[in-house]
N, C-alpha and C positions, 0 to 999 in steps of 0.2 A: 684281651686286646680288643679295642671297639672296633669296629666295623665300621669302613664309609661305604654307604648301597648307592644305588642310583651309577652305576657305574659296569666298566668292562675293564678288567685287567688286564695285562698280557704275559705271558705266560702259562706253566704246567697245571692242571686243573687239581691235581691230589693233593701239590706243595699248598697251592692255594686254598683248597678245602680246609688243609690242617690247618690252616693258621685262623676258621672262622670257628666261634663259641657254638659250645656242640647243642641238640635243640634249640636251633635258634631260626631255623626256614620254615614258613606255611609249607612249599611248594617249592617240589625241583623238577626241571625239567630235561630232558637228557635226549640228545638226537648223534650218537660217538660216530667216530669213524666204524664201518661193516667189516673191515680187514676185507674186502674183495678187490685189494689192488687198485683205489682212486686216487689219482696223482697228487697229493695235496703239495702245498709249497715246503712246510716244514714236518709232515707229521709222514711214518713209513708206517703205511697201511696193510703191508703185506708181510703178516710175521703170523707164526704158525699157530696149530692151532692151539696148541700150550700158554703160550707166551701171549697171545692175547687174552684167555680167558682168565689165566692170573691177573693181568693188567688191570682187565675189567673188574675181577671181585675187589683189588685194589682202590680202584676209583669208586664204586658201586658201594664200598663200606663206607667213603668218607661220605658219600649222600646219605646213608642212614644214620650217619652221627651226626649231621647239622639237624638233621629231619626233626621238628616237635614232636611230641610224643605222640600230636594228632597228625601229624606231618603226612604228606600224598607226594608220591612219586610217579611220575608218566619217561616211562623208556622208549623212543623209538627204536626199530631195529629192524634190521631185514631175514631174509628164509634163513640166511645160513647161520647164525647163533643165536637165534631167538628160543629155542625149547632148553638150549643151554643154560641161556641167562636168565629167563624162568624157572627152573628149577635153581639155578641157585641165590636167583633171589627170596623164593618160598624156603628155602630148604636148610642156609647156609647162611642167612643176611636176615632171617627172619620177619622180610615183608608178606604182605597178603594181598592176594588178589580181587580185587575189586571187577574188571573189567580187563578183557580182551578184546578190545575195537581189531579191524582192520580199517584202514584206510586205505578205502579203492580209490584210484585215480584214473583218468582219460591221459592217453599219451605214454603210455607205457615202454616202458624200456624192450625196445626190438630184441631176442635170442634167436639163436640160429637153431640150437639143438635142442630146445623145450619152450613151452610156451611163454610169453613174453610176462614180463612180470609188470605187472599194474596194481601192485598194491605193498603197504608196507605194517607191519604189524606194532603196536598200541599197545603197552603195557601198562593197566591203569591199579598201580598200588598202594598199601599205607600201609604205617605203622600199626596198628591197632585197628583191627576189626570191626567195634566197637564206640569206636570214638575219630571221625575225622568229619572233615567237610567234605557236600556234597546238596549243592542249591538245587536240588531238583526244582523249586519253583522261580524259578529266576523264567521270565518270559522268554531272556533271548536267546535259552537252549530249548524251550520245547516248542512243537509248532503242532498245527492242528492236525486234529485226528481224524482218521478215515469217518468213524461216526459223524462228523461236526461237517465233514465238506462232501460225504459220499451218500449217508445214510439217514442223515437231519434226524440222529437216534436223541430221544433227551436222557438218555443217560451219560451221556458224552461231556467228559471233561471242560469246563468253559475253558481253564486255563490251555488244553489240547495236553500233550501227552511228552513223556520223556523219548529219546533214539535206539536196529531186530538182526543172521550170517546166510549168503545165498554167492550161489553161481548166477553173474549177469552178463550177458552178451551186448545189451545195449539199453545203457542206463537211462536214456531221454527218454523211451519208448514205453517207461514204467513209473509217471511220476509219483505214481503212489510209493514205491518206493524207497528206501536210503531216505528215512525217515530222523528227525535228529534224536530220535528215542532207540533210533537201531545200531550196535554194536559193529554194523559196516557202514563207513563213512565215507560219500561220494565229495571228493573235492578235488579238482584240476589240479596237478604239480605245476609250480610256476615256471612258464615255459620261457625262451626266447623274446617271443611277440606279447608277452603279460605287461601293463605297465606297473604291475607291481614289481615286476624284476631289476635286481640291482646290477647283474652282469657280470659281479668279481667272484662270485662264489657259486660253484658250480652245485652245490646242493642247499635248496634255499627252500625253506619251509615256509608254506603259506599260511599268511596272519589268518584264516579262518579258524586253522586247527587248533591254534595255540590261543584263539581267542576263546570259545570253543570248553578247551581244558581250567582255562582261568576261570572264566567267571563261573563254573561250575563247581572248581576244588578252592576256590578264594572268596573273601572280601577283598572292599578297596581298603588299603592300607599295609594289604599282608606283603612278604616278604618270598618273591621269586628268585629261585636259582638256578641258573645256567651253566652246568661246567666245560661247555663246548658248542660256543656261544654260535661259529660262522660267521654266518651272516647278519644275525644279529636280531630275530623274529622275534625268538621269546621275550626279550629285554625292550623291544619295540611297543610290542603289543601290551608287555605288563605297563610300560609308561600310560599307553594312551589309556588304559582301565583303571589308570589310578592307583598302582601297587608300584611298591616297593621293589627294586629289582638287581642282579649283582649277576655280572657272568664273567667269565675267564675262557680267555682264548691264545692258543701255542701260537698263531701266527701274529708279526707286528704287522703285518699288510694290513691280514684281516679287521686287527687292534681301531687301528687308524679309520675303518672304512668303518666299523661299526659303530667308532664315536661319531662319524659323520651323521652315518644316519639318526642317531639318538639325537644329536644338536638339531635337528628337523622337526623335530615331533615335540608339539605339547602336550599338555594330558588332557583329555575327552576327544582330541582329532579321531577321525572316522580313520574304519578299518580299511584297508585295501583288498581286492577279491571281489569275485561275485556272489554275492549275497546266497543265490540259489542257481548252481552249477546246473542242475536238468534245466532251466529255461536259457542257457547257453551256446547247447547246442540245439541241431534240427535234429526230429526226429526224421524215422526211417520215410517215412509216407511223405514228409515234407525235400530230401535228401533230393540230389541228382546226381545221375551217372553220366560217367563221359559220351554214353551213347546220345544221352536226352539232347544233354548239351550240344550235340553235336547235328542231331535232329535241328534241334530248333535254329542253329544258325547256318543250316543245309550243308556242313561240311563232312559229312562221313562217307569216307570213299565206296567206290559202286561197290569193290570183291566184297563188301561188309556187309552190302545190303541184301 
């Protein structure tokens, strides 16, 4: 059955899967529901812990059966089934792991009972060990190296360097840094006040990351897959790079809101986000506190002073 790409379906992501010719995606990308109870409009996110992990290996095999046989997989997913769905995609699905990104982000989700969580875990896979893409020299994933802007070493890379895992307290304050050669990835979640924000879809991945993933496990022309489309990022992002692209989505809201966005975008439009998240924000030295503020426009009451 031929395939029409360039497209969002609407509907179930497996039934969907089945019915596309098996090696036949560069590249799938996968951001599922976390089962941690987020209110979606059609999909019940809170099923136990059985019952989603079969779901998952369900959906998880139909991406390794579209996959080329050089074919790369990238999972998003968060703390609570990610060492799950790691081994059984090594173990059980017969993928390999390439990379373990985190992606830290600023604005982290507030907890009351453990530390707030600010980041979400990267699963960078393929079929074949041996044989997949991977543009390390594409310019617009490496940047320059400490050598090149710190140390004027001439040993140092003209091209600068690929992306390093760390505990950060305050990422502006280190722009060395969440480097694009380092396996922790600093990029903002897109918030409220972003104007890349669409508003209907409460989990919305920013075109950095997926940009990001693309141009590193594709050429232009290759074929992206989305089986759980949202918002509509990856399918965005592959248009304006010039790829090939196909996703399926359970909700018709979503359906509707994601072909809007796609009828927006031509191919080669610029990405949305901030290019480089550390000059975003103020560092600590540059920062104010309510006191300062309040110094400078003489209002802090006397018991304070």
């Amino acid at each position: 059955m031929a395939t029409n790409w360039n497209q969002v379906r609407q509907g179930d992501c497996i039934k969907g899967m089945q019915q596309l010719e098996g090696g036949s995606v560069d590249l799938a990308f996968a951001d599922p529901p976390f089962n941690i109870g987020y209110d979606y409009d059609t999909y019940n996110d809170d099923r136990s812990a059985d019952e989603y992990l079969d779901w998952s290996k369900t959906w998880l095999s139909e991406v390794v059966r579209v996959l080329k046989p050089d074919g790369t997989f990238w999972l998003a997913i968060g703390d609570e089934y990610a060492a799950e769905l790691k081994v059984m995609m090594q173990r059980e699905l017969g993928l390999h792991c390439r990379s373990w990104v985190i992606w830290y982000y600023t604005f982290g989700v507030n907890c009351k009972n453990k530390f707030s969580r600010s980041h979400a875990h990267l699963f960078h896979m393929v079929k074949n060990p041996k044989e997949f893409t991977f543009n390390a020299d594409d310019p617009q994933i490496r940047i320059p190296s400490a050598r090149q802007l710190v140390y004027g070493d001439k040993r140092a890379n003209p091209k600068g360097r690929l992306p390093d895992d760390t505990w950060i307290l305050r990422p502006q304050d280190i722009p060395e840094s969440f480097q694009s050669e380092e396996d922790t990835w600093y990029v903002p979640r897109v918030n409220g006040t972003f104007k890349e924000r669409k508003g209907w879809h409460g989990c919305q991945m920013p075109e950095l990351i997926l940009a990001r993933i693309i141009r590193a496990c594709t050429h232009e022309g290759a074929k992206v897959l989305d089986p759980f489309s949202g918002s509509g990022t990856t399918l965005a992002v592959a248009k304006k790079l010039h790829r090939e692209f196909l996703g399926f989505e359970l909700s018709e809201e979503y359906t509707t809101r994601v072909n809007e966005r796609l009828s927006e975008i031509t191919p080669g439009d610029p990405l949305q986000g901030t290019e480089n998240p550390l000059k975003s924000a103020p560092s600590t030295k540059n920062g104010k506190t309510l006191e300062s503020r309040q110094k400078k426009n003489k209002t802090i009451p006397k018991e304070r002073l």
